[in-house]
C-alpha positions as CSV (number, residue, x, y, z in Angstrom):
1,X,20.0,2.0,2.5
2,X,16.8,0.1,2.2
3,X,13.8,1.7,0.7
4,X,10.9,1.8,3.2
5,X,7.7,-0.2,2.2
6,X,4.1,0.9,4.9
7,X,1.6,-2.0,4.2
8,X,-1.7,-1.0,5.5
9,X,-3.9,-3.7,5.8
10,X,-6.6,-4.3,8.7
11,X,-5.8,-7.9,8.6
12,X,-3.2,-9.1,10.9
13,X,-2.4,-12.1,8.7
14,X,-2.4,-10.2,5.7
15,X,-0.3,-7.5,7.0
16,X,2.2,-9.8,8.0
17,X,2.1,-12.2,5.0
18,X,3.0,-8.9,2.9
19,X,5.5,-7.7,5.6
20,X,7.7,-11.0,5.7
21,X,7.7,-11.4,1.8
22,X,9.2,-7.6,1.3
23,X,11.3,-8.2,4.2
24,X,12.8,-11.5,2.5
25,X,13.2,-9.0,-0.5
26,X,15.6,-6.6,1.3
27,X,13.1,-3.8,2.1
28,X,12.6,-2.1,5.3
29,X,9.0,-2.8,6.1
30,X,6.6,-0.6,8.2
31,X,2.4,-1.3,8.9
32,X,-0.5,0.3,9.8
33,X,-3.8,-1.4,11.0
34,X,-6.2,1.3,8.8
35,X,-6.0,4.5,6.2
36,X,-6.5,6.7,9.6
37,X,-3.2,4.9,11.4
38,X,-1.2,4.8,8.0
39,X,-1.7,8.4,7.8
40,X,-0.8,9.4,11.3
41,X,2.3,7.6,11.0
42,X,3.6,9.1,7.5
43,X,4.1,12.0,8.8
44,X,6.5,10.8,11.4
45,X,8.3,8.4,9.2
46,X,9.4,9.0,5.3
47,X,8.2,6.0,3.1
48,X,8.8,4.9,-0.4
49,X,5.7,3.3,-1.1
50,X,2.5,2.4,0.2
51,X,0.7,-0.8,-0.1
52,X,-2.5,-0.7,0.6
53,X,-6.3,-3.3,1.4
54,X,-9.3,-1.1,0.7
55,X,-11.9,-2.4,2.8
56,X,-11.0,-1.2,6.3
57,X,-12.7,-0.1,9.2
58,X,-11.8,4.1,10.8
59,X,-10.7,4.9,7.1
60,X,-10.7,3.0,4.2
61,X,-8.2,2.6,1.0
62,X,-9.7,4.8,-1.1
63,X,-9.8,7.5,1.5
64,X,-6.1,7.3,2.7
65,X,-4.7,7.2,-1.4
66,X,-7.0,10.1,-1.8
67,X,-5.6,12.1,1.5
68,X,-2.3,11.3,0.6
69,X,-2.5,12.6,-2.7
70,X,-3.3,15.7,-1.3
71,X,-0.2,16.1,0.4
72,X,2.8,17.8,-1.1
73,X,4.8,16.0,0.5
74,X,3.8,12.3,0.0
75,X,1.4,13.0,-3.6
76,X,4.3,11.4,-5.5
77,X,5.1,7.9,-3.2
78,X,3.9,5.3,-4.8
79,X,0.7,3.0,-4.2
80,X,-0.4,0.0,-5.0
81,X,-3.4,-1.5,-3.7
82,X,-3.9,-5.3,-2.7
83,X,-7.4,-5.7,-2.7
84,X,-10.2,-8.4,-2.3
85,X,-12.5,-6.8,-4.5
86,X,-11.9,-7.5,-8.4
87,X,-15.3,-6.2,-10.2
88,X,-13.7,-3.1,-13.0
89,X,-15.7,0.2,-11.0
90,X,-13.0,-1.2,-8.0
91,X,-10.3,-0.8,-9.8
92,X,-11.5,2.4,-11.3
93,X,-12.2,3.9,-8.0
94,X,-8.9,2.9,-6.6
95,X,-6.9,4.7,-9.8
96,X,-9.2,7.8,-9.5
97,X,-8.2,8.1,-5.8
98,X,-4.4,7.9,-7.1
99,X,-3.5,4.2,-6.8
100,X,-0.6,3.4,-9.7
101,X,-1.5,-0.5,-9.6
102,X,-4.5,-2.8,-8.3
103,X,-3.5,-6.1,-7.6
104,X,-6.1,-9.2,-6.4
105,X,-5.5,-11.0,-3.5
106,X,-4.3,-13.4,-2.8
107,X,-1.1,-12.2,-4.0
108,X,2.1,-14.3,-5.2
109,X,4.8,-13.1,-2.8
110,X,7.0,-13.3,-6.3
111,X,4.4,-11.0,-8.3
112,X,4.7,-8.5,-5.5
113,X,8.2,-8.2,-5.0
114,X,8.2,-7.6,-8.9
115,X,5.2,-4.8,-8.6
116,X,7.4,-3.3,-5.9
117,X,10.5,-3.6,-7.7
118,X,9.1,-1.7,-11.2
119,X,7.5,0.8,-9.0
120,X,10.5,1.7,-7.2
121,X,12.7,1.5,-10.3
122,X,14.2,-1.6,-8.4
């Protein structure tokens, strides 16, 4: 069965530049439009990983790694963030919050499928 990838981007483009490239890659894909949407949905649909923008509007990246964490059911799925912002207190931030990569967009569809791949033991 194909693992299930949520990208949660507030860009439509994004989103579904991300979408199509894990698709091509075999995984079941799933999106939410902000951290507030993403959340609401994970806990009607089991995901293996979570792909995530920071800067959204409702609730940002930082915010929906740091509620997941808190969950005991969804503190162990995996996160990587996809993000426009590439100063180092980013990046910081994002693995404080519980991110286990931060990536720079734009991202090489290739690069992510590989991130995704290593995370998921692929």
């Amino acid at each position: 069965m194909a693992k299930k990838i949520m990208v949660v981007d507030d860009s439509e483009m994004i989103r579904n530049f991300h979408c199509y490239a894990l698709k091509s890659a075999g995984y079941e894909v799933i999106s939410g439009l902000n951290g507030a949407d993403a959340v609401e949905k994970l806990f009607t649909t089991r995901v293996d990983m979570i792909i995530t923008d920071i800067n959204m509007p409702v609730m940002d990246g930082y915010t929906l790694i740091e509620t997941v964490r808190k969950e005991e059911d969804f503190k162990d799925i995996p996160i990587i963030i996809i993000s426009t912002e590439d100063e180092a207190q980013d990046k910081q931030k994002g693995f404080d919050a519980g991110a286990n990569l931060y990536l720079i967009k734009p991202v090489e569809p290739k690069k992510l499928i590989e991130n995704v791949n290593m995370l998921l033991g692929d």
